[in-house]
N, C-alpha and C positions, 0 to 999 in steps of 0.2 A: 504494500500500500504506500501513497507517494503522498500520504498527508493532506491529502485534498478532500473535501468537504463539497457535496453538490446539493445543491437546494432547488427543486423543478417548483414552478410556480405556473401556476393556467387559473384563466378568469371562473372555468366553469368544472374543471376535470376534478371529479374526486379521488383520482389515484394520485394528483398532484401531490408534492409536499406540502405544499402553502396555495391554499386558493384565495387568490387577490386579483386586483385590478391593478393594471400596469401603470397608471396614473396615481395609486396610491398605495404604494408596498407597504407592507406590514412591518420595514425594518430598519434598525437603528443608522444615523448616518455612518458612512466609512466605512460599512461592518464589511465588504467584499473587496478583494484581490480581484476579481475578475469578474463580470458580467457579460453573459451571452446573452442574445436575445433573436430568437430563428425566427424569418421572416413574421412580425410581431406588428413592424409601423403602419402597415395597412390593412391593419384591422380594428384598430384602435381609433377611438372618438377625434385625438388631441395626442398626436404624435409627439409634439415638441414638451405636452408634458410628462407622456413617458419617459422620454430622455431626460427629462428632469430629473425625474427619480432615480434613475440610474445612476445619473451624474451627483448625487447624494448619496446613494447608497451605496457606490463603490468609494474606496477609500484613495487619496493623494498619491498619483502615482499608479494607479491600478487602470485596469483594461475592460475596455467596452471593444466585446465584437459583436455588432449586428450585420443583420441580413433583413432586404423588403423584399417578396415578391417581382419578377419581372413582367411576367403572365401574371393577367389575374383572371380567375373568372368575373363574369360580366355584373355580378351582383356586387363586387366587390371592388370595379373599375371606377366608380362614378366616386366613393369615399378618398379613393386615393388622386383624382382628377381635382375633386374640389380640396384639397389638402396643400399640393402641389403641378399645376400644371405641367410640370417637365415628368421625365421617368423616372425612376429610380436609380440613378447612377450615382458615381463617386464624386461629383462636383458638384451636383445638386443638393446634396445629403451632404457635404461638407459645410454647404452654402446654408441652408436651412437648420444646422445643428449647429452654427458658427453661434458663439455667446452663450449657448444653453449649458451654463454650468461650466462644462470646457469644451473646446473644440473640438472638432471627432478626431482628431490624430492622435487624442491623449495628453496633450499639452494642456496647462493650467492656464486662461485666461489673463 
């Protein structure tokens, strides 16, 4: 074992660890080294304030890797269209996550 600690969180899954909303974790600021988040921002109400949270709940120095959808299905295109006009790519999502907490590179503000 490599001393790592996984904590699975989903809005509705009861085999989850922590069932929460991504806009409003259940946990203390700093408390993570690392935060993953698999295709998550286009499902959510208020993307920028998930990233919020993220950006609170991992600790100085620690690591955000997300993933959005590229494909979406059609019921799920019109959320991600009024969110951000452009696609999901690495400019856009730098561009849009720029000040939220820290930039997405990992660099502190």
């Amino acid at each position: 074992m490599l001393g790592h600690r996984y904590v699975g969180v989903d809005v509705e899954f009861v085999g989850a660890d922590v069932v929460a909303n991504a806009c409003a974790l259940p946990f203390r600021s700093a408390s993570f080294d690392h935060v993953i988040t698999n295709a998550l921002l286009e499902h959510v109400a208020d993307p920028q304030t998930a990233v919020r949270e993220v950006s609170r709940i991992r600790r100085p120095g620690g690591y955000f890797t997300g993933s959005a959808a590229m494909r979406l299905p059609a019921s799920l295109l019109k959320r991600v269209r009024d969110f951000c006009m452009e696609r999901f790519v690495e400019e856009a999502l730098r561009e849009k996550l720029h000040g939220v907490g820290r930039d997405s590179d990992g660099d502190d503000d």
